[in-house]
C-alpha positions as CSV (number, residue, x, y, z in Angstrom):
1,X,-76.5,-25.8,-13.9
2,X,-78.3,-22.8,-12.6
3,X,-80.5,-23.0,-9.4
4,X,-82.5,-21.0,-6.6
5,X,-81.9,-22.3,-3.6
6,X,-80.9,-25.5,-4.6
7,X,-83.9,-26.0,-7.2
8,X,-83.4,-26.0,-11.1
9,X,-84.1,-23.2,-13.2
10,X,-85.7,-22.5,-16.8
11,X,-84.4,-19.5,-18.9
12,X,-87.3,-17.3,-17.9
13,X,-86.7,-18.3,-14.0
14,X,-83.0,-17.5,-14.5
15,X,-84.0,-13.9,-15.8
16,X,-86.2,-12.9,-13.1
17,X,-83.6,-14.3,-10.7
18,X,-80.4,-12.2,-11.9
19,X,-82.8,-9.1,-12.8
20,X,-84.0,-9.3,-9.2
21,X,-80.6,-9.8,-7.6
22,X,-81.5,-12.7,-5.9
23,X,-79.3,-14.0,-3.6
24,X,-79.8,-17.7,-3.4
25,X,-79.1,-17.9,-7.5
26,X,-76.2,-20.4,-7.3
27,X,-74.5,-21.3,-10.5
28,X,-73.1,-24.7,-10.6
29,X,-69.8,-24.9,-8.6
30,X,-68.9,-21.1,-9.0
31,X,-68.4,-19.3,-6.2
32,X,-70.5,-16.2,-5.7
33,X,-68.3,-13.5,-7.0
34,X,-67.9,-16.0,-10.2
35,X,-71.6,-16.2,-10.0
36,X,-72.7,-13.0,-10.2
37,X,-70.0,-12.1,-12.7
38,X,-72.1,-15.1,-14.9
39,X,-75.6,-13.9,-14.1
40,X,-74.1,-10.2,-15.5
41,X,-72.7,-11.7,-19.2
42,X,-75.5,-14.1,-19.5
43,X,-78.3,-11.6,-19.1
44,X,-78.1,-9.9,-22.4
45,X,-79.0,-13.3,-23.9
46,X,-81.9,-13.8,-21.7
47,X,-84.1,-11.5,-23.7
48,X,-85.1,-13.7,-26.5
49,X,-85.8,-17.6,-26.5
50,X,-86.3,-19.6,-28.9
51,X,-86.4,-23.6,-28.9
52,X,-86.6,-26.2,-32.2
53,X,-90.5,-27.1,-32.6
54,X,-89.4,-31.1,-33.3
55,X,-86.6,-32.1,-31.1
56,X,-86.9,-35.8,-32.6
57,X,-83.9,-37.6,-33.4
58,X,-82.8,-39.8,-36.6
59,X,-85.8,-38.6,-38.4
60,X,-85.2,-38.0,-41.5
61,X,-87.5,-34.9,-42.3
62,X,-87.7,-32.8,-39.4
63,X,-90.1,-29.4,-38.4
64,X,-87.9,-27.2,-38.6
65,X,-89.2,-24.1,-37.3
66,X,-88.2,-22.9,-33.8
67,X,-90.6,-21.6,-31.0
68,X,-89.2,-17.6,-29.7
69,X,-90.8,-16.4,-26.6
70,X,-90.7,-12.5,-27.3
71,X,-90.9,-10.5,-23.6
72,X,-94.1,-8.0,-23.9
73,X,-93.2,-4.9,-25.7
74,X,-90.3,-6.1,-27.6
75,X,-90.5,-6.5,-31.2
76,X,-90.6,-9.9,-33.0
77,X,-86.5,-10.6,-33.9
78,X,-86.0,-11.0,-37.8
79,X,-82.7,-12.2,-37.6
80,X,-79.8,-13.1,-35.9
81,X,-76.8,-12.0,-35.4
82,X,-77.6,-9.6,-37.8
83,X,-77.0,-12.0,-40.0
84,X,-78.9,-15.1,-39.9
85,X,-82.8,-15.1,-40.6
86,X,-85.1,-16.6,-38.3
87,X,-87.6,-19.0,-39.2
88,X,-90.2,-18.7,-35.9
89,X,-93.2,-19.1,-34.5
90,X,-93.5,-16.3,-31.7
91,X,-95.1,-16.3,-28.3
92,X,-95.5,-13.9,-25.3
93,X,-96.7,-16.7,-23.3
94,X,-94.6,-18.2,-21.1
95,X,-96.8,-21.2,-20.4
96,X,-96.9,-21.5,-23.7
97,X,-92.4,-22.0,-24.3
98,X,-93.2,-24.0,-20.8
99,X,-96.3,-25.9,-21.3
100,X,-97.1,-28.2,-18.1
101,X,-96.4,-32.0,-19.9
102,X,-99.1,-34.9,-18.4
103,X,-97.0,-37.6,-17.1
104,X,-97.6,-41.3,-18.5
105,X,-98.8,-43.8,-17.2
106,X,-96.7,-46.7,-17.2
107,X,-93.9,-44.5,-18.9
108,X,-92.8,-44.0,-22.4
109,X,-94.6,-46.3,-25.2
C-alpha cells in the first residue's frame, strides 16, 4: 500500500506525490531505492482512471459502464490497449471519481 507519511493514498494523491518527488511517499515494505524505482514504472499508468460504475456483488445484471477521470487537456481514451474499447462515462473532476460518502448512522442496513 502506498502512503505519505504514513497516511493512505488514492490514485490521484499517488500522482501528485511521485510527480512532485515527494519524499515521505513510502510504498509498502520497499525500501526507498525500491520505492522510487515503483513510483517511476507506475507513473505512466497514473494518467487515466477509470473505476466500474456498480461494484455490487452476486447480482445478476450489473451496470456495466466504468467511471474514467480524464486529467484536463487530455483527450477522452477510446480504447485500450489499443485493442480493447472502452465503455465510459468521463469526468475531469476529481471530487467527482472521489465523491466525499455520508457516513450511516447506525451502519450498514
Amino acid at each position: 500500500m502506498t502512503s505519505l507519511a504514513g497516511a493512505p493514498l488514492n490514485a490521484v494523491q499517488l500522482q501528485r506525490a511521485v510527480v512532485e518527488g515527494d519524499p515521505r511517499l513510502e510504498v509498502g515494505a520497499l525500501s526507498q531505492k525500491n520505492a522510487g524505482e515503483y513510483a517511476s514504472a507506475i507513473l505512466p499508468y497514473l494518467h487515466y482512471l477509470c473505476t466500474p460504475l456498480d461494484n455490487r456483488v452476486g447480482v445478476e445484471h450489473r451496470f456495466r459502464r466504468n467511471l474514467c477521470l480524464v486529467p484536463l487537456g487530455s483527450s477522452e481514451p477510446k480504447v485500450f490497449q489499443r485493442k480493447y474499447p472502452l465503455d465510459c462515462e468521463f469526468t475531469r473532476s476529481v471530487r467527482a471519481f472521489y465523491p466525499v460518502l455520508e457516513s450511516r448512522q447506525g451502519g450498514l442496513p
